[in-house]
C-alpha positions as CSV (number, residue, x, y, z in Angstrom):
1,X,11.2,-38.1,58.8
2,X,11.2,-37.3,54.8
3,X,14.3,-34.9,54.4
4,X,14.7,-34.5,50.6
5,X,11.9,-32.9,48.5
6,X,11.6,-36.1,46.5
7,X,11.3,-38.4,49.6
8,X,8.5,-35.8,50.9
9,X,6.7,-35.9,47.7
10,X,6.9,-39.7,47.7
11,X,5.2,-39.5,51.4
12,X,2.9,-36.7,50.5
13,X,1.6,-39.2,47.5
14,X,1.4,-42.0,49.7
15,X,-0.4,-40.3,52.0
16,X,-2.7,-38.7,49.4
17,X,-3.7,-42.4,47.9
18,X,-5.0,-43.6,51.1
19,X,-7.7,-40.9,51.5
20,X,-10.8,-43.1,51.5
21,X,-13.2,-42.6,49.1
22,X,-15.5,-39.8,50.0
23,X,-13.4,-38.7,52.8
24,X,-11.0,-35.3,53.0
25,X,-8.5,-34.5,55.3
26,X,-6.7,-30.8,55.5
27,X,-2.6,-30.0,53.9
28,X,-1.7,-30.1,57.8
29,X,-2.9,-33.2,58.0
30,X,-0.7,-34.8,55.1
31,X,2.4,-32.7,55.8
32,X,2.2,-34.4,59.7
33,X,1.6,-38.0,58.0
34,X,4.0,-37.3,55.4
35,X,6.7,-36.8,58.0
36,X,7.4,-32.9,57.2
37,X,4.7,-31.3,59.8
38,X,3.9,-27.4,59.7
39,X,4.6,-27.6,56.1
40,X,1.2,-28.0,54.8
41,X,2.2,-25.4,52.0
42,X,4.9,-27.6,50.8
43,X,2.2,-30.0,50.6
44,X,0.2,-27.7,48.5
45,X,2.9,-26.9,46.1
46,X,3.8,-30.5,46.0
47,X,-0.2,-31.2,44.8
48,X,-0.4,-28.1,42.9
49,X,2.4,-29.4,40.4
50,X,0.6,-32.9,39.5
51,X,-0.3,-33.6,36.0
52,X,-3.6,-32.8,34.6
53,X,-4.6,-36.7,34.2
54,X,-2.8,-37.7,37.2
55,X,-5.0,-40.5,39.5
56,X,-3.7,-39.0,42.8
57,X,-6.9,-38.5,44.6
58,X,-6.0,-34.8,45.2
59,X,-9.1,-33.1,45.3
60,X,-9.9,-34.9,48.9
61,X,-7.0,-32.4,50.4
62,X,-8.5,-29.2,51.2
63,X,-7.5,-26.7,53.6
64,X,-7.9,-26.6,57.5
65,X,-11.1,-24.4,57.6
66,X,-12.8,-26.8,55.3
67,X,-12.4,-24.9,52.2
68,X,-11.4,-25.3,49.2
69,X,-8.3,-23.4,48.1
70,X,-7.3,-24.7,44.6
71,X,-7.0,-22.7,41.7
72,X,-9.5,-24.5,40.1
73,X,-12.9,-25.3,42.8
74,X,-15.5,-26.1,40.8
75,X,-13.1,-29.0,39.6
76,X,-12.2,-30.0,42.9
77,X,-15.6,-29.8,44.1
78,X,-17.2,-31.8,41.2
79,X,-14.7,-34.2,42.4
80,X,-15.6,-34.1,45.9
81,X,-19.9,-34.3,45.0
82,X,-19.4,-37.1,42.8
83,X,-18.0,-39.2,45.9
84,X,-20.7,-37.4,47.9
85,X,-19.0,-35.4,49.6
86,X,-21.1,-32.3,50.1
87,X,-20.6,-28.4,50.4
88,X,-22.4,-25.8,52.8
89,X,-21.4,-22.2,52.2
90,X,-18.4,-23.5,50.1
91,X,-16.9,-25.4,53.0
92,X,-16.8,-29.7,53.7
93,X,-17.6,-30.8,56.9
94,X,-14.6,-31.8,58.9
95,X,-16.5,-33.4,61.5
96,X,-18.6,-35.7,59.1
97,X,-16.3,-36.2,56.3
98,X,-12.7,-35.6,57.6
99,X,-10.5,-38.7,57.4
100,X,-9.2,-39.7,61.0
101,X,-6.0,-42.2,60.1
């Protein structure tokens, strides 16, 4: 289990880069995989402070109802439509386009 912040943000990234391609998965979901479970806010915090060009695949976290709760969604959303990953009433499909590890 991570115990420092920059061993959890090591996990959380590592986690984070093997999101498939046109796949999502929720904050919950990294912060278990990362090692630091019922923390999926710490996971958010942790994504939240990324650099603007950074090549984390970030935008394929979303939250646990399937919604997008970044600052900036039409970003993350472009994101997630140009890897086909489609919105209905502003929420993704966790059945058809959740990431099951």
């Amino acid at each position: 289990m991570a115990t420092t912040i920059e061993a959890v943000r090591e996990q959380v990234f590592k986690v984070v880069l093997s999101i498939p391609h046109g796949q999502v998965t929720t904050y919950g979901q990294v912060a278990s995989l990362a090692g630091v479970p019922n923390q999926p806010r710490l996971v958010g915090k942790i994504l939240s402070r990324l650099p603007q060009d950074t090549r984390l695949p970030w935008h394929r976290v979303i939250n646990s109802q399937g919604r997008i709760s970044n600052p900036d969604p039409h970003r993350q959303q472009a994101r997630l439509e140009r890897e086909g990953v489609t919105l209905v009433n502003g929420r993704v499909s966790l059945k058809h386009y959740g990431w099951q590890p």
